[in-house]
N, C-alpha and C positions, 0 to 999 in steps of 0.2 A: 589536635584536630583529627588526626588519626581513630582516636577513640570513639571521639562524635561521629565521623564516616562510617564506620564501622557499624555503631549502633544504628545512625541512621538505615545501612543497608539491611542488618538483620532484622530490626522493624518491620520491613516492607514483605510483605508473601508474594508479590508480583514480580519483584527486584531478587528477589529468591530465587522464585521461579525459573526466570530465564539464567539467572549463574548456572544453575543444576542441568539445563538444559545444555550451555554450551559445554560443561562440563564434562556432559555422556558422550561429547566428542573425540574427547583426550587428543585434543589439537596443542602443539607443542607452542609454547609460550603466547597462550592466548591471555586474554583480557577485553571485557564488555567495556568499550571504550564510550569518548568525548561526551554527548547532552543525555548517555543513561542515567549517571554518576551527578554529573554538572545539573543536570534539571533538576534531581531532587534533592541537593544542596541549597539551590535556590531557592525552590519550592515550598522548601520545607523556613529559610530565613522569610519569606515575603509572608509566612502563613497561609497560604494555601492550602485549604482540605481536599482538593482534586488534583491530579497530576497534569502538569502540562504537557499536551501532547508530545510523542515524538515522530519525527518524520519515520526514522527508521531504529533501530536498536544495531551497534555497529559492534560488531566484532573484529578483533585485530589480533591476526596471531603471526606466528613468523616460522617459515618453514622452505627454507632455500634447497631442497633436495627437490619439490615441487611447486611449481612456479605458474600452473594450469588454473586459468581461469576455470575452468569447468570444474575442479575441484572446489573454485568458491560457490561456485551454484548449488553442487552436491551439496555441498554442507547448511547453506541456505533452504534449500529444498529440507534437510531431515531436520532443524530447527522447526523449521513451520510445519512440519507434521506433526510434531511435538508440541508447539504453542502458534495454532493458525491466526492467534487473533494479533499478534506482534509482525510488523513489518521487518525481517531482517536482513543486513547489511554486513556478509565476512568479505574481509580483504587481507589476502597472507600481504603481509610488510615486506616480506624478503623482495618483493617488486615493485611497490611502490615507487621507489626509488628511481626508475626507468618513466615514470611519468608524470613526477614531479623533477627533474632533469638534475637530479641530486647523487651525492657519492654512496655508494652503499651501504644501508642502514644496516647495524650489527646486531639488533635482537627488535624486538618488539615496543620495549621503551623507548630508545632510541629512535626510531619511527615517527614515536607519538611526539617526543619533542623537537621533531620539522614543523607541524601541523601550523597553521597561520596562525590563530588564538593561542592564548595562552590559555583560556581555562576548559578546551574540550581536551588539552593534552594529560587526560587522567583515566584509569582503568581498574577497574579492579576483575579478581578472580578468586575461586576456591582452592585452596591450594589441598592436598593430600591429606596432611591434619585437623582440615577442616576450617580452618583460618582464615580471613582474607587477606588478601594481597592486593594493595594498594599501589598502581605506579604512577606517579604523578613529577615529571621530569624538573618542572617547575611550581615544584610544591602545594599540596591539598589546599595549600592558608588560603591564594590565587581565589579558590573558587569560594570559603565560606567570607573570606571577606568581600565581596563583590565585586571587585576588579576584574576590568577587562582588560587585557596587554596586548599589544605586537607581540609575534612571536621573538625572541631575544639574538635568537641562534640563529634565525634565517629572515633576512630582510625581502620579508614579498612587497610588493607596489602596494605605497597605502590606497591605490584607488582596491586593487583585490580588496584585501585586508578592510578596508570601509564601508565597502558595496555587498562585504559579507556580515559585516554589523546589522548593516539596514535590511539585510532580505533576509538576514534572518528573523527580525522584529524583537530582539531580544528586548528591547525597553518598553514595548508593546505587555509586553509578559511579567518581567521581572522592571517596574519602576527605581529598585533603589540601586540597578548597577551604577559602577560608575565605569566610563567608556576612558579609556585611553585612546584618541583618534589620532591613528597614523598620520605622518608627514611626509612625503617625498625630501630629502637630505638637498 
């Protein structure tokens, strides 16, 4: 699956694009996270020749020496100077953690497998030799096989976790997920 990500991404010149973009950052353990990656996994199983929109393009890197929201804007702001027709979304992970009322998250992957869903918990990046870097805490398979999960590692209220199924419309978009629907225990 790995392989197919892969190729999937370098296929795409828009999906290109913005890695290159966040990459002129040289923000420390980033990765274009959650429906960049998961939309056109999807997209590309449902056959669709048009990309389904995203809210935003979310960047996720981790960097506990700074913790300044204003440094996320900064960085938000020089993305879209760079590619104004992309809505972008940095969030350093190193804080996170303070607002989702969790123990502190140790690098950026880690982060991503809090995340409520199982299948936006996936990123990839460019790495120095040019290569992608895939992080996927609960593995790439997750997304090309169509499953949706609870997150495994952090029990949120299935009303959260359900009420984020539906408003995100994902079966609206993508028909052949299949939905694993939370339970309150």
């Amino acid at each position: 699956m790995l392989n197919a990500t892969a190729r999937l991404i370098r296929s795409d010149a828009w999906m290109t694009e913005c890695l290159r973009a966040v990459e002129r950052l040289k923000l420390p353990d980033w990765y274009i996270a959650a429906g960049f990656l998961r939309n056109a996994i999807w997209d590309l199983l449902h056959e669709k020749t048009t990309r389904t929109p995203l809210n935003d393009v979310d960047v996720a890197y981790y960097d506990p020496a700074n913790l300044s929201e204003v440094s996320e804007q900064k960085f938000e702001a020089a993305l879209q100077a760079r590619l104004p027709g992309v809505k972008w979304q940095v969030r350093n992970q190193a804080r996170m953690h303070i607002l989702n009322d969790h123990a502190a998250y140790r690098d950026t992957e880690h982060a991503m497998a809090h995340w409520p869903e199982v299948p936006p918990c996936v990123g990839v990046r460019i790495e120095p030799d040019e290569s992608l870097k895939v992080a996927a805490p609960y593995g790439i398979e997750e997304n090309w096989s169509l499953r949706v999960a609870p997150n495994p590692l952090v029990r949120y209220p299935a009303s959260l976790y359900n009420d984020r199924i539906c408003n995100k419309r994902w079966l609206e978009h993508w028909h052949k997920l299949q939905i694993e629907w939370a339970r309150n225990p």
